[in-house]
C-alpha positions in Angstrom: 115.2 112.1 82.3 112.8 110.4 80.1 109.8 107.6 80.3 108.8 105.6 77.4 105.1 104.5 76.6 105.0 100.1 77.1 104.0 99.5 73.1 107.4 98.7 72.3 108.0 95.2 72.1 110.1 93.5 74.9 112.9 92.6 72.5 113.5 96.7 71.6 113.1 97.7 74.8 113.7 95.2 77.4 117.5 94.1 76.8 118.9 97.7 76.1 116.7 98.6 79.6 118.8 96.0 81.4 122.3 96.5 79.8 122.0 100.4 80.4 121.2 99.6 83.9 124.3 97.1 83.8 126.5 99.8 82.6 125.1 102.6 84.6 125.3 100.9 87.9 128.8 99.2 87.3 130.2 100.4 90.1 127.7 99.8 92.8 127.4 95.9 91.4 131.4 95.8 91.8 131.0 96.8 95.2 128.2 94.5 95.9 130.9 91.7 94.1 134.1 92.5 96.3 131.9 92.7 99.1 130.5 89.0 98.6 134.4 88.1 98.1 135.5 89.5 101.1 133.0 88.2 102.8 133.5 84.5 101.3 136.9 84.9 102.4 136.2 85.7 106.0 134.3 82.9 106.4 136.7 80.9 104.4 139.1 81.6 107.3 136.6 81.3 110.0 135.4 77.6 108.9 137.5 74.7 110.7 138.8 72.1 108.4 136.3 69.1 108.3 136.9 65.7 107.1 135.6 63.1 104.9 135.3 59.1 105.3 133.3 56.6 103.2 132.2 53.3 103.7 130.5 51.4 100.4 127.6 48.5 101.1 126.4 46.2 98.5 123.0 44.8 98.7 123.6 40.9 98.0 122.0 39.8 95.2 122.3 35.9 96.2 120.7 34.4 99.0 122.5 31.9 101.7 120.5 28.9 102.2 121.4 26.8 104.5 118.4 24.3 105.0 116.0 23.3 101.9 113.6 25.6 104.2 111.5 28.8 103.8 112.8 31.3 105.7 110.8 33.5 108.4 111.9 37.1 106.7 112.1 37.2 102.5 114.9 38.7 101.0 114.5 42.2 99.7 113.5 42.6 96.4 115.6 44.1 94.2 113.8 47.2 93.2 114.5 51.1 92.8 111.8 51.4 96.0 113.2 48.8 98.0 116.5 50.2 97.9 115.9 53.5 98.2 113.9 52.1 102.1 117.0 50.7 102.9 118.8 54.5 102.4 116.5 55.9 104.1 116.9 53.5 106.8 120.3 54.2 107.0 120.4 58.1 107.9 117.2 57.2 110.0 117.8 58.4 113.6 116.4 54.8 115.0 119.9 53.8 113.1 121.8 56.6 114.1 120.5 55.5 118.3 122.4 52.0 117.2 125.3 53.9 115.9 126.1 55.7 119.2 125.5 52.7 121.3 127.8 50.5 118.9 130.5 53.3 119.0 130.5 53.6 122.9 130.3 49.6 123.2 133.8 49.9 121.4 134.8 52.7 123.8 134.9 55.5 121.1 134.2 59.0 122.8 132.2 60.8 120.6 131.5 63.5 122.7 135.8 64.5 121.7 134.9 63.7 118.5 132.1 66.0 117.7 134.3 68.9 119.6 131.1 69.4 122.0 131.8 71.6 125.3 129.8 70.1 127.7 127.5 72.0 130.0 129.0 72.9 133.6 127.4 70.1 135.9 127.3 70.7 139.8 130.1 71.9 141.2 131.7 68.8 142.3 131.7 67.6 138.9 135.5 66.9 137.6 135.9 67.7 134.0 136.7 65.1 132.1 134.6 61.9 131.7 132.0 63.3 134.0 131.4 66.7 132.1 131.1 65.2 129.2 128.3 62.8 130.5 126.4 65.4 130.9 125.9 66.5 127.4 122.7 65.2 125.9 122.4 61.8 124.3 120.2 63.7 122.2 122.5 65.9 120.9 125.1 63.4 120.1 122.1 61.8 117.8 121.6 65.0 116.0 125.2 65.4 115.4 125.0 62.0 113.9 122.2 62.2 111.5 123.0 65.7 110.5 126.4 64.4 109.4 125.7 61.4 107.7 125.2 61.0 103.9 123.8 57.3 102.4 123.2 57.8 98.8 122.8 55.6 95.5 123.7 56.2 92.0 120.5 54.3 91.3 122.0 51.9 88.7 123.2 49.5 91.1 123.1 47.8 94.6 125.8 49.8 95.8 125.2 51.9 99.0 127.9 54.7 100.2 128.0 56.2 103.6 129.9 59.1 103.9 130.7 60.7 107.2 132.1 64.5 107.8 133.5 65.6 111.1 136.7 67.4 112.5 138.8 64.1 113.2 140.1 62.0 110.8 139.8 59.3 112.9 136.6 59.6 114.4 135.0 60.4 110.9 136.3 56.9 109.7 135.4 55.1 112.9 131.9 56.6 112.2 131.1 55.4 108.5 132.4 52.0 109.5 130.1 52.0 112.5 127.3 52.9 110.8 128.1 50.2 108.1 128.6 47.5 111.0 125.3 48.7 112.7 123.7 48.0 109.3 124.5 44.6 108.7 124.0 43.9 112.3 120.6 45.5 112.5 120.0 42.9 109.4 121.2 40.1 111.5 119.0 41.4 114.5 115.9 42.0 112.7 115.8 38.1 111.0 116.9 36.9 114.4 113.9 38.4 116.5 112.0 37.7 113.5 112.5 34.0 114.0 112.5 33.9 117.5 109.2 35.7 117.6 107.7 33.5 114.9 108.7 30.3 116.8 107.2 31.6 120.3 104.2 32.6 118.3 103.8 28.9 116.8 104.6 27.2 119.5 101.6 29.1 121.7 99.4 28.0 118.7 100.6 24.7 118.5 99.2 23.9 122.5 95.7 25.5 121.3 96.0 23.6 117.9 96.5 20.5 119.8 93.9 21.0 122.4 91.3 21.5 119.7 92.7 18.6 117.7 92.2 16.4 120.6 88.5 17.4 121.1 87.6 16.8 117.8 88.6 13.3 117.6 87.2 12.4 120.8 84.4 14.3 119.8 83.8 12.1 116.6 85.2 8.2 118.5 82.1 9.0 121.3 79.6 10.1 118.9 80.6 6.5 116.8 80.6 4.6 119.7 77.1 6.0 120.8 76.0 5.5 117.2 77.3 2.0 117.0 78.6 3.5 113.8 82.3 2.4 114.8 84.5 2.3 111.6 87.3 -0.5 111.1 89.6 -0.4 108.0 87.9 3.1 106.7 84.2 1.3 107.2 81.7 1.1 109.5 81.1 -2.7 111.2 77.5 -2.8 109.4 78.9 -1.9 106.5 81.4 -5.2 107.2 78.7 -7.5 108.1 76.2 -6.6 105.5 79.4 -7.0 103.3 80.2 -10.2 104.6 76.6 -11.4 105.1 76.4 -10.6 101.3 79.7 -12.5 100.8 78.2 -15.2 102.3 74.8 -15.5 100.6 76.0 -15.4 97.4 78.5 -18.7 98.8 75.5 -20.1 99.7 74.0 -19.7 96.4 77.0 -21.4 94.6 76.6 -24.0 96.7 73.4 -24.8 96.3 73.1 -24.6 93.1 75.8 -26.9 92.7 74.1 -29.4 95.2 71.1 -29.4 93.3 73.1 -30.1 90.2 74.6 -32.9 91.5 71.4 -34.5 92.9 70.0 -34.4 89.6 73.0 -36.2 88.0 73.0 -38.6 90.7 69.0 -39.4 90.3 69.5 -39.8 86.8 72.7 -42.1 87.1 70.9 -44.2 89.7 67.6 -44.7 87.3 69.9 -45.5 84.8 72.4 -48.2 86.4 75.1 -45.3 86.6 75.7 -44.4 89.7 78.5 -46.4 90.5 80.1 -43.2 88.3 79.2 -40.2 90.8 82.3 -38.9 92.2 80.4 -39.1 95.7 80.4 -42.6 95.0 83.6 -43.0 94.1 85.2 -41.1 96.5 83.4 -43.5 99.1 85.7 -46.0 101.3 83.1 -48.6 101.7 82.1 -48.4 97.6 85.7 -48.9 96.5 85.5 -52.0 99.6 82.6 -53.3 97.7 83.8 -52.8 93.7 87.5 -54.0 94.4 85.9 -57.2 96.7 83.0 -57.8 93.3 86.0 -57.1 91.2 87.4 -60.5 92.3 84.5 -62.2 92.3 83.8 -61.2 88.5 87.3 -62.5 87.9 86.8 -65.8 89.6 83.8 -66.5 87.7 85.6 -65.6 84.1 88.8 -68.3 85.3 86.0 -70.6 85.9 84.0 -70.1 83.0 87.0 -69.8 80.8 88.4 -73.0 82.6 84.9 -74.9 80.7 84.1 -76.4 84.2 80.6 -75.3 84.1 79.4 -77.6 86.6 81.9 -76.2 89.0 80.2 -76.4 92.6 81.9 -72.8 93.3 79.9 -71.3 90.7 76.5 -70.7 92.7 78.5 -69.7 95.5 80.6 -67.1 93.5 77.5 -65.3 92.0 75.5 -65.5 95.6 78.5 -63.4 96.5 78.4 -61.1 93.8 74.7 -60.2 93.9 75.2 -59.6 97.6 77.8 -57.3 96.7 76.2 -55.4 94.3 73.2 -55.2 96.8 74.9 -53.3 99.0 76.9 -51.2 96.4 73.0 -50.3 95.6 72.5 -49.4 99.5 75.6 -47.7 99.8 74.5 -45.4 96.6 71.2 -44.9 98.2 72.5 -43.5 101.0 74.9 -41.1 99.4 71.8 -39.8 97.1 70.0 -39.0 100.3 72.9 -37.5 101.9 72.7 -34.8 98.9 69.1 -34.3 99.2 69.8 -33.6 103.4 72.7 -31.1 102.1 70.6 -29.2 100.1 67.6 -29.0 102.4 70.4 -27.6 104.8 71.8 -25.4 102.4 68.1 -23.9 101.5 67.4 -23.1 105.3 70.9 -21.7 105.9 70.2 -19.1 102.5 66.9 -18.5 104.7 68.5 -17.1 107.5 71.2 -14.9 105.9 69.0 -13.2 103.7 66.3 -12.8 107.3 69.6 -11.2 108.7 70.7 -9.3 105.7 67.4 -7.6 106.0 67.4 -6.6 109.5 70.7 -5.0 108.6 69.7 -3.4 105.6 66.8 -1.9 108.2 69.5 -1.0 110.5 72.0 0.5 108.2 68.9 3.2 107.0 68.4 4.1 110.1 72.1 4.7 110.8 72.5 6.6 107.6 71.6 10.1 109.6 74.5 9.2 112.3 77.1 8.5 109.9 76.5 11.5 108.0 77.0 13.8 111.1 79.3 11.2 112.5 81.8 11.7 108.9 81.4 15.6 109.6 83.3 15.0 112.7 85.7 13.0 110.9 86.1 16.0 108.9 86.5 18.3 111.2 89.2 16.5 112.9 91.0 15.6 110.0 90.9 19.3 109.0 92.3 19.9 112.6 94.7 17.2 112.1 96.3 19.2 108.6 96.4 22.2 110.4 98.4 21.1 113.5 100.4 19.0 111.3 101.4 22.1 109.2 102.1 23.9 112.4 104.2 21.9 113.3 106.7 21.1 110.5 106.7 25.2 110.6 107.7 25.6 113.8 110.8 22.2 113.7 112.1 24.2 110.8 111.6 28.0 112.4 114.0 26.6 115.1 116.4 24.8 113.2 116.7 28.7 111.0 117.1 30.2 114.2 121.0 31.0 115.0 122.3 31.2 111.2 120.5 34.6 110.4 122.7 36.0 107.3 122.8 40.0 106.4 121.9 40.8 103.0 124.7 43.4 103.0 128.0 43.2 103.2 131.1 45.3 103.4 132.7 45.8 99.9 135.0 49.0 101.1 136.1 50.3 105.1 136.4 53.7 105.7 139.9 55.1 105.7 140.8 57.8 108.0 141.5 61.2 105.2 144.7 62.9 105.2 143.4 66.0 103.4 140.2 68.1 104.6 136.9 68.1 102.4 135.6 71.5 103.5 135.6 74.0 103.4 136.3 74.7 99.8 137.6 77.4 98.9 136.7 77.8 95.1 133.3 77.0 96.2 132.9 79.6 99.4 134.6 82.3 96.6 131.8 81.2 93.7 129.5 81.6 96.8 130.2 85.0 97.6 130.5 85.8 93.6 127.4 84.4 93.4 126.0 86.6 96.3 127.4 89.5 95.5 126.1 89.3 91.8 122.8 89.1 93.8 123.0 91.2 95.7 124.2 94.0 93.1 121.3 92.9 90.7 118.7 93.4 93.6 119.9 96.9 94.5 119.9 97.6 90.7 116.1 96.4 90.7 115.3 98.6 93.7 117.0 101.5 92.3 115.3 101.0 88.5 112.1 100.9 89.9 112.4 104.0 92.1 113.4 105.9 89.3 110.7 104.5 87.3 108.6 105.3 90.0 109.6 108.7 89.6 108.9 108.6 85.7 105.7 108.0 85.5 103.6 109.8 82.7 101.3 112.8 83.1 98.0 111.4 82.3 97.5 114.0 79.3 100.2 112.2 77.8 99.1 108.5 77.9 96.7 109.2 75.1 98.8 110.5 72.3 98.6 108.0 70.0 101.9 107.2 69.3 104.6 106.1 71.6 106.6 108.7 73.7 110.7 107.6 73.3 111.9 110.5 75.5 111.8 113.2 77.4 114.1 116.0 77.5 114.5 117.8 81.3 114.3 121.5 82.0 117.5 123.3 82.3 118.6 126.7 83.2 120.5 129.5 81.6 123.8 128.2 82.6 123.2 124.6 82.0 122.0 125.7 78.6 125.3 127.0 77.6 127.3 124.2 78.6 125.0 121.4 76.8 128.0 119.6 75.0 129.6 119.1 78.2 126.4 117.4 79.7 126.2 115.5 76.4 129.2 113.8 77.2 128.7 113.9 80.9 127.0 110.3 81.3 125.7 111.3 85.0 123.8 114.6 83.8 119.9 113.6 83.5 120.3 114.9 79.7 122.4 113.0 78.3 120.9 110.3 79.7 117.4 111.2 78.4 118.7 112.1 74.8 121.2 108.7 74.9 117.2 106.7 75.4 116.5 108.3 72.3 118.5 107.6 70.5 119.0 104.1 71.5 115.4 103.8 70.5 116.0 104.9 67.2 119.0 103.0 66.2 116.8 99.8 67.8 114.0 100.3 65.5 116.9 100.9 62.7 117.7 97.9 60.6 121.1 96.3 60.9 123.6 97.9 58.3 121.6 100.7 57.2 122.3 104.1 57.4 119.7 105.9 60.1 118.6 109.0 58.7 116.3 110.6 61.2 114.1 113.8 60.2 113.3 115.9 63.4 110.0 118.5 63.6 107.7 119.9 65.7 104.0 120.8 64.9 105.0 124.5 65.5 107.6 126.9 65.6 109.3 127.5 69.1 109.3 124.2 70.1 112.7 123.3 70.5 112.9 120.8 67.8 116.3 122.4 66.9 117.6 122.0 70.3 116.6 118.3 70.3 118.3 117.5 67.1 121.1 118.9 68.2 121.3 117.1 71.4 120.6 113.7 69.4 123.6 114.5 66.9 126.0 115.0 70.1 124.6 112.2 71.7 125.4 110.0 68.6 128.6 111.3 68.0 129.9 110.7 71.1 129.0 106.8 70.6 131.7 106.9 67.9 128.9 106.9 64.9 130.1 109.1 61.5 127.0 111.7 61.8 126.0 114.7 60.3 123.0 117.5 61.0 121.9 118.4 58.3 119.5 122.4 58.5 116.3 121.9 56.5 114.8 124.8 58.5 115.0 127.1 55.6 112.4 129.8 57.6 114.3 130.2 60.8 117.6 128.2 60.5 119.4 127.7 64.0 122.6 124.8 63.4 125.2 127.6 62.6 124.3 129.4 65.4 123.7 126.7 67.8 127.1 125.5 67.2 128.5 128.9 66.6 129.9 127.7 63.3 130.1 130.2 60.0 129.2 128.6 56.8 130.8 128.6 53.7 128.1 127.4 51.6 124.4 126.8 52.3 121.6 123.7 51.7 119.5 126.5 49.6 122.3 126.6 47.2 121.9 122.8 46.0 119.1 124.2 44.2 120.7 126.7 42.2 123.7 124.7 41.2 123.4 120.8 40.0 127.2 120.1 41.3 127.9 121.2 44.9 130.9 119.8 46.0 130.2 117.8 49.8 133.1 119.6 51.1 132.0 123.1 50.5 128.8 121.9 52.6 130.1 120.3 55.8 131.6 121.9 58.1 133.2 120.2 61.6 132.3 120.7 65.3 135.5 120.5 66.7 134.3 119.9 70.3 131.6 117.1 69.4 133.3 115.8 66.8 130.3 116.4 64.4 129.4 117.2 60.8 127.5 120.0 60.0 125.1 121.2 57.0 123.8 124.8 57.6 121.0 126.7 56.2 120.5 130.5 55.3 117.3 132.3 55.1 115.9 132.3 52.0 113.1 134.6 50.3 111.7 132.1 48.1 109.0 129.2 50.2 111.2 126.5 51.3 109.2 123.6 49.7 111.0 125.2 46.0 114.4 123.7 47.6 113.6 121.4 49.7 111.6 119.4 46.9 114.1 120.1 44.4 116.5 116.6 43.3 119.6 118.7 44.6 118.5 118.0 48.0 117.3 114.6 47.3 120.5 113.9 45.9 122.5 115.9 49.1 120.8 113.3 51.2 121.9 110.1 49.3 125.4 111.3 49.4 125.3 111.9 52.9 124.0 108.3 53.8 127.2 106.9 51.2 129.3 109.1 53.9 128.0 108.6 57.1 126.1 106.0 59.8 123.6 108.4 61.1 121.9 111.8 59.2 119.6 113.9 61.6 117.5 116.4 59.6 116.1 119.4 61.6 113.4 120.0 59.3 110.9 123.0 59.2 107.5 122.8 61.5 104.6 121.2 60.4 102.3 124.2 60.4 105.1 126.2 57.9 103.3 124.4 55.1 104.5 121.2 53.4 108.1 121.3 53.7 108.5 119.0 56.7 106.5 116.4 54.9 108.8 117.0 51.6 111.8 116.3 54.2 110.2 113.7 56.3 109.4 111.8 53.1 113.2 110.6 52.5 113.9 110.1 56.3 113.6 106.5 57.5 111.7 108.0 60.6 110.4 111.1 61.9 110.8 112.4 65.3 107.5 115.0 66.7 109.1 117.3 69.4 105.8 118.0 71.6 106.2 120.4 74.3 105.1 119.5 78.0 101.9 120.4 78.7 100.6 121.3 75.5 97.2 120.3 74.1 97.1 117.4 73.0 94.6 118.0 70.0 97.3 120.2 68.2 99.9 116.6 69.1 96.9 114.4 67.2 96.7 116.3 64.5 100.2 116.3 63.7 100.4 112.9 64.3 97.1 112.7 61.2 99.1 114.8 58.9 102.1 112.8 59.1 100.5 109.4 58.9 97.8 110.6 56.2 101.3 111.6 54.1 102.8 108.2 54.4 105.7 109.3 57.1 106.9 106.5 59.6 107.0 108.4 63.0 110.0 106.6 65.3 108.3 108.1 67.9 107.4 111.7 70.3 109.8 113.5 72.3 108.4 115.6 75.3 110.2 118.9 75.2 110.0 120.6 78.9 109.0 124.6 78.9 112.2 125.8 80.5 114.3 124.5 77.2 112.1 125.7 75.0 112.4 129.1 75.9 116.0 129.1 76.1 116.0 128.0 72.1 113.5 130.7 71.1 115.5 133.3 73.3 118.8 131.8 72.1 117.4 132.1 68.1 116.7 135.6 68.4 119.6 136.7 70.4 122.5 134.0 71.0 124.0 136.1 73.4 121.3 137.6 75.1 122.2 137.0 79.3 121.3 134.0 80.7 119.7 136.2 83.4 116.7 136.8 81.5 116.0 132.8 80.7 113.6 131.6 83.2 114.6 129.2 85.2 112.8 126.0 86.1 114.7 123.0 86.6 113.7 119.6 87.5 115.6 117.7 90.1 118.0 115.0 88.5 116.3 111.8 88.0 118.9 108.6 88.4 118.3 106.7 84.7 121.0 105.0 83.2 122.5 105.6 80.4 123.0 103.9 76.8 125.8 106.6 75.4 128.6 104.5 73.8 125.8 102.0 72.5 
């Protein structure tokens, strides 16, 4: 039984902790093992059979368009999110309501298909159809959705529904239903969608209509009140003053072109030319006059040609012709003043229309007010107009959508009735129990180690002794004294367990492939230091390591008689002769298995051997011969002999009796580390076994009656013998 200090790191003490606890509880972890198979196969047994049925869905990427319209409901988007809704409202238990009314529309009875016993009804209930009404819809819901698996791999638009139940049958009937209800409750939802749109848009449109209505009777009255009327997109003032314009500028033209021509006329008149004016031309009774003085002139010119100058028709010809021309002159009178009575007219006419265009220019500023509030009318009930207009194309094509709704799903893969059962497994209900029973084991383990750890705890005048504590060795009476190689190799006995942590420490703080020599010493005689190295030899001899003891306790050697051995030769003789053959040295413990190197008493101080290249030498043949050397070297108080030893160990072990003073431990601990020595660590020495090696040195067969006897209850710690 033995605690350790925590100022080991956790990779020297940590993993051996938990492989030694492994090891030592192997057989309760088995147990905890078979009894997690058993009970995996128990309920293996007990489980019924259950089946498995799929149906696959496939979110359509394409869209069906029937009309060139926009449709009520969008299609989904095709996105991780939107997909993983849709999964979600699968399993839903709004979905799974549908499901059950789908399957008992197709006369499915899922109350045999669940296996459910019904609840006893009244007693004129028949079984049959009437028990089985009386189970609870909600029940038959939770059945559903606690059965039902939707997934997606999540790199496509794939949807599985998987269904698990006792029937083959039923389970296939299921994942198809739940397929069906899907596609359907995408039909119904676009469906009710339209429906509700076109109600909602026809409502509006009677309000749309009524307000259009109102606001373009608003706006006619206010025009009509106004006198503001519009024809063509204008107002009738802004026609007249257009046309009143229209007209003015006619006006102008025209008399401009009057007064032009009266000129021409004046001056054609004053000048003899006025038979040229186009008025005058144009004029029956002129052209009367010029054709009838036409014939005249040409009656004169025969006459005159003729030579009869003296012709009586002469002055009669030419009173003719100046009374003709007379009234050509009248005639171009006349039309000369019928130009200046045009123009007069003309002037007065231009008068009037621009008096008139006036009074409407007055008008129309006054008006300007009116047709600004009168146009905001317009406005409004054009804006009216647009929006019942828009209504109403939405509304012609929300009925023509409504009746060729199209799921975005479809069917890709039906669910098949299985002929083998999915569950239970029975590789998985045996890794299960593994699995639990490896649990299980561990947890015990865990409750166990920390008990015993519990019961380890330090003495509080031991947490301060400045270097860390690797064991500590248990008391033990007279009769367990004499039986200590047995205990060695007993793994259950609280000593070997205690000296197998030592000596796993050691070899852990050891580098890999070296030979461990181990120097062993105490700060004073008595202490047991022998009986501790000759526990840790056993101990590591039993794990199958070469190891040897060597006696370097030249002032009261003990290995000889603690293994009751008889040596042929002696460590104090590799002083007095430079060749000592290694054979005449070791001897064998038959019943351990171990080498041994005894000492005799000598006369001379121990440090003239123990320094001496003889034993230097001893020791580097030893590590050329073996895996492990354990020195039991003199105490430290016997002068400077255990440093001389401790010097060509690896590491030094301090035996420290329980309860001593810890001043006497510190200073040890100085005089070792002042010297250069690398102490592996303390080993806490109980009073009882102390005793029994300081009785045992001075009388090996003195009766175990007169050893005291203090014993320490057995402390469960596992063990790390066979490291």
């Amino acid at each position: 039984m033995i605690w350790s200090e925590n100022q080991a790191g956790p990779e020297e003490s940590a993993i051996p902790r938990v492989f030694s606890a492994i090891v030592e509880r192997r057989w309760l972890i088995l147990f905890c093992v078979a009894a997690g198979l058993g009970g995996a196969v128990v309920s293996y047994k007990d489980q019924p059979s259950r089946y498995r049925a799929e149906a696959v869905l496939a979110l359509d990427a394409r869209k069906f368009q029937a009309l060139p319209t926009e449709s009520v409901i969008s299609s989904l988007p095709q996105e991780s999110p939107v997909l993983r809704t849709e999964v979600d409202i699968i399993s839903s238990r709004s979905m799974a309501e549908r499901v059950l009314a789908h399957l008992q529309a197709a006369g499915i009875d899922v109350v045999k298909g669940f296996v459910l016993a019904a609840e006893s009804g009244t007693a004129q209930a028949s079984p049959g159809h009437a028990a089985r009404a009386i189970v609870d819809r909600r029940v038959l819901i939770d059945k559903l959705t606690s059965a039902v698996r939707v997934t997606n791999d999540g790199r496509s638009y794939t949807i599985y529904i998987a269904f698990s139940g006792t029937e083959p049958q039923f389970t296939a009937d299921v994942a198809n239903a739940y397929a069906e209800t899907y596609i359907n409750y995408q039909v119904d939802l676009q469906t009710t969608a339209t429906r509700r749109v076109s109600d909602w848009l026809g409502t509006r449109l009677v309000s749309l209509r009524s307000d259009l209505e109102r606001s373009e009777h608003t706006a006619t009255s206010f025009r009509e009140k106004s006198g503001i009327v519009k024809s063509n997109g204008t107002t009738l003032l802004s026609q007249q003053i257009a046309g009143l314009n229209g007209e003015l500028a006619r006006l102008r033209a025209q008399l401009a072109g009057s007064v032009a021509r009266l000129a021409t006329a004046i001056d054609a008149s004053e000048g003899k030319g006025g038979l040229s004016l186009s008025e005058v031309l144009n004029s029956p009774a002129i052209q009367q006059l010029r054709t009838e003085e036409a014939r005249l002139k040409r009656l004169l010119a025969a006459i005159s040609e003729s030579g009869a100058v003296k012709n009586p028709q002469i002055p009669d010809l030419k009173s003719q012709l100046a009374t003709i021309q007379a009234q050509i002159d009248v005639e171009v009178e006349q039309i000369v003043g019928s130009l200046r009575n045009e123009i007069e007219v003309t002037r007065r006419q231009q008068s009037g229309l621009e008096a008139s265009l006036k009074q409407l220019q007055t008008e129309m500023s006054t008006a300007n007010e009116s047709i600004v509030q009168a146009d905001q009318l317009d406005r409004e009930a054009s804006a009216n107009r647009a929006i019942y207009e828009s209504y109403l194309t939405r509304y012609k094509q929300t009925i023509e959508q409504d009746g060729i709704a199209m799921a975005e799903a479809r069917i890709i893969s039906r669910a098949m009735p299985s002929g083998t059962p999915s569950s239970p497994d029975f590789s998985a209900w045996m890794l299960g129990g593994l699995m639990f029973g490896l649990g299980g084991g561990a947890f015990l383990t865990l409750l166990l180690e920390l008990r015993a750890s519990f019961r380890r705890r330090p003495d509080p005048a031991e947490s301060n002794l400045g270097s860390p504590v690797i064991g500590r060795i248990p008391e033990l009476s007279a009769q367990q004294r004499s039986n200590v190689a047995e205990m060695i190799r007993n793994s259950r006995s609280p000593l070997a367990n205690a000296v197998a942590d030592v000596q796993g420490r050691l070899r852990l703080s050891a580098r890999s492939g070296n030979v461990l020599v181990i120097s062993v010493t105490s700060a004073a005689p008595g202490e047991g230091k022998t009986f501790v190295a000759s526990c840790l030899a056993r101990s590591l001899a039993a794990t199958g390591l070469r190891t040897v003891i060597v006696d370097a306790n030249l002032a009261a050697p003990g290995i000889a008689d603690e293994f009751s051995v008889l040596p042929l030769r002696t460590v104090d003789t590799v002083a007095a002769s430079e060749d000592v053959p290694i054979d005449e040295l070791v001897r064998r413990d038959g019943a351990s298995g171990l080498d041994l190197v005894c000492a005799g008493r000598v006369d001379v101080p121990a440090e003239h051997i123990l320094g001496h290249k003889g034993f230097a030498r001893l020791l580097c043949t030893l590590r050329q011969t073996y895996d492990v050397v354990i020195v039991d070297s003199t105490a430290l108080s016997n002068g400077s002999s255990a440093l001389l030893v401790s010097s060509l160990a690896d590491t030094t072990v301090l035996v420290v009796p329980a309860g001593s003073d810890p001043v006497c431990t510190v200073r040890a601990l100085r005089t070792l580390k002042t010297a250069g020595i690398v102490v592996g660590g303390l080993v806490i020495n109980s009073p009882a076994s102390r005793r029994n090696v300081v009785s045992l040195v001075a009388d090996h067969r003195r009766p175990a009656a007169e050893a005291a006897k203090r014993s320490e209850p057995p402390i469960d710690k596992p063990s790390i013998v066979g490291m």
